[in-house]
C-alpha positions in Angstrom: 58.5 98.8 79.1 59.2 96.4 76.3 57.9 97.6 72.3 54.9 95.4 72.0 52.9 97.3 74.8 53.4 100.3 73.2 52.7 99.0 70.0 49.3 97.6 71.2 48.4 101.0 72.9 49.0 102.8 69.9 47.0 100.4 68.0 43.9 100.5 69.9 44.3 104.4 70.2 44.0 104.7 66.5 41.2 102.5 65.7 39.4 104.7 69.0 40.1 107.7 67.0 39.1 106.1 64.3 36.0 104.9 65.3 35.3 108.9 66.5 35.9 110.2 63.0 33.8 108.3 60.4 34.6 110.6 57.5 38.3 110.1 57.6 38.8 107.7 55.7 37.1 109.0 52.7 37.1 111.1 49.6 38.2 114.1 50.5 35.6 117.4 50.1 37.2 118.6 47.8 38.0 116.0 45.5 34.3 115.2 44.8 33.3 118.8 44.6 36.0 119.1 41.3 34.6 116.0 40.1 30.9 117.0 40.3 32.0 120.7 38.8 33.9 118.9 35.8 31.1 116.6 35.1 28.1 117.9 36.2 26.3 117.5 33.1 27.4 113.2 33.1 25.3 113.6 36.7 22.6 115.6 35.5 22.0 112.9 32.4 22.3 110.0 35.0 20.2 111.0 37.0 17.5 111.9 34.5 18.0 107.8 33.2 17.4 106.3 36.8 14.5 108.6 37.4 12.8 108.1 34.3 13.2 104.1 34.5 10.6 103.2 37.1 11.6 99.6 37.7 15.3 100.5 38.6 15.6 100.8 42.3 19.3 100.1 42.9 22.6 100.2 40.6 25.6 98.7 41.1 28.4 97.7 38.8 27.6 94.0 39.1 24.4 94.0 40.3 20.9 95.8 40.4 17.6 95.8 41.8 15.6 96.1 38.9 11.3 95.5 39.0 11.9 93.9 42.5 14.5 91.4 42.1 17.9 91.5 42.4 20.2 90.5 40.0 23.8 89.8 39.8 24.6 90.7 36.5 27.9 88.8 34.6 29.7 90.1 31.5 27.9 87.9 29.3 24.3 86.8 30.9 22.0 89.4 30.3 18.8 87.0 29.7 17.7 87.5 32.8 18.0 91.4 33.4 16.5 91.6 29.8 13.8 89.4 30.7 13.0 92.0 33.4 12.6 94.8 30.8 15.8 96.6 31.6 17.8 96.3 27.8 21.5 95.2 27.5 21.9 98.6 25.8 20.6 100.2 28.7 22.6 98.2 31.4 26.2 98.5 29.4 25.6 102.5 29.3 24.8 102.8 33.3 27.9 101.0 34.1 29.7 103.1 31.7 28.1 106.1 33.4 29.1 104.8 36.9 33.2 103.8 36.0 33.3 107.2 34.2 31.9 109.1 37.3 34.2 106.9 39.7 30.7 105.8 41.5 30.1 102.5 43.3 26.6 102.3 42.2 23.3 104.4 42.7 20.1 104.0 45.0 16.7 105.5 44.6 14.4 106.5 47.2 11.3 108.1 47.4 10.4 111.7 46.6 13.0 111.9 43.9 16.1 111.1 45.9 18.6 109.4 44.3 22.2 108.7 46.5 25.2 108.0 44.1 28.2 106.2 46.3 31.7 107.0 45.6 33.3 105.2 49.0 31.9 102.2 50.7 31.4 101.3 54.2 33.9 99.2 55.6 35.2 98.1 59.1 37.6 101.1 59.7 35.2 103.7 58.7 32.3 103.0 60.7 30.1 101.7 57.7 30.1 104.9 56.2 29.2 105.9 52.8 30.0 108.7 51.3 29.2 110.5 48.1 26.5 112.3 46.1 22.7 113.2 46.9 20.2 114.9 44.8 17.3 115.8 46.9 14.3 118.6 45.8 13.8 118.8 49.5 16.6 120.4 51.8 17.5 117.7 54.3 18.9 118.6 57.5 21.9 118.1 58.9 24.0 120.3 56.3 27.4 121.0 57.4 30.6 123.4 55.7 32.4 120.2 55.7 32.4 116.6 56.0 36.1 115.7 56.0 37.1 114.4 59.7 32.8 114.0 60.4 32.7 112.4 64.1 28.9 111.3 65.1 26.6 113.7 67.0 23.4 111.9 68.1 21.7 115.4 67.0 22.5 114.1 63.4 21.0 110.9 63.5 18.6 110.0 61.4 14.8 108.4 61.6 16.9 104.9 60.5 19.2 105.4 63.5 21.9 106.3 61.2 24.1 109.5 60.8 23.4 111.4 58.2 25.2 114.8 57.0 25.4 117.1 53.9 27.3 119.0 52.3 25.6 121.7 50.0 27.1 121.7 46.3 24.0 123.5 44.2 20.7 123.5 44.4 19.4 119.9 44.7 23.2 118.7 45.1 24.8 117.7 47.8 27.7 115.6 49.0 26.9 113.1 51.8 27.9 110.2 54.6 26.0 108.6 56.4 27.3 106.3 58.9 25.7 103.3 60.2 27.0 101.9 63.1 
């Protein structure tokens, strides 16, 4: 048997087992739980800010949804994100916030729940996300680890997705959630 078969075999075997194990290709455990321990206080004051600023629905560091539209936000255009009501001030210190806490951006949801990304979905991880939750209510699906996560159907979600925790404190937990 000539190299290419083999070659194509492997490659398909891989992105199977790929496929099977949507936390792989993330942020280890580990990693995120030394982060959150060295700067849990930086997490604790961000998300006091979000949750006290009732307009902000989603943070990114080029773009939010902020009193129901959303904005790409440039270095130097901040008319319209002012105009909104959300201050320059306010906007520079977020995105500080974020790069300092290696997060891709921040989503609110109701009942207090705010998800902070680390890793974004991509094609070879299943659209997974992965990173940080603060919930006051226990959601299911914890789990000792996520590293290596392959989808059960018993963790799906009521959006269909896969959803699993990890328990850092009270109210703290990692997370990934996997959409397709």
């Amino acid at each position: 048997m000539t190299r290419a078969p083999w070659v194509g075999l492997c490659l398909c075997a891989s992105l199977f087992l790929q496929a099977c194990a949507a936390g792989w290709s993330h942020t280890p455990d580990a990693s995120l739980e030394r982060i959150f321990s060295q700067h849990q206080a930086e997490f604790e004051a961000l998300l006091g800010e979000v949750q006290a600023d009732s307009k902000l629905t989603t943070l990114q560091p080029r773009g939010v949804i902020y009193a129901g539209h959303l904005l790409n936000v440039g270095e130097t255009n901040f008319s319209e994100i002012e105009r909104l009501g959300l201050p320059r001030e306010r906007w520079v210190r977020y995105q500080k916030q974020l790069r300092d806490l290696g997060l891709e951006g921040g989503v609110l949801k109701g009942d207090g729940r705010v998800e902070f990304r680390v890793d974004s979905g991509s094609f070879l991880n299943g659209d997974s996300y992965k990173g940080y939750v603060y919930t006051p209510t226990p959601p299911d699906h914890v789990r000792s680890s996520l590293d290596g996560y392959r989808k059960s159907d018993r963790d799906r979600d009521r959006y269909g997705r896969w959803a699993v925790y990890k328990s850092l404190k009270r109210n703290w937990y990692l997370s990934l959630f996997v959409n397709r």
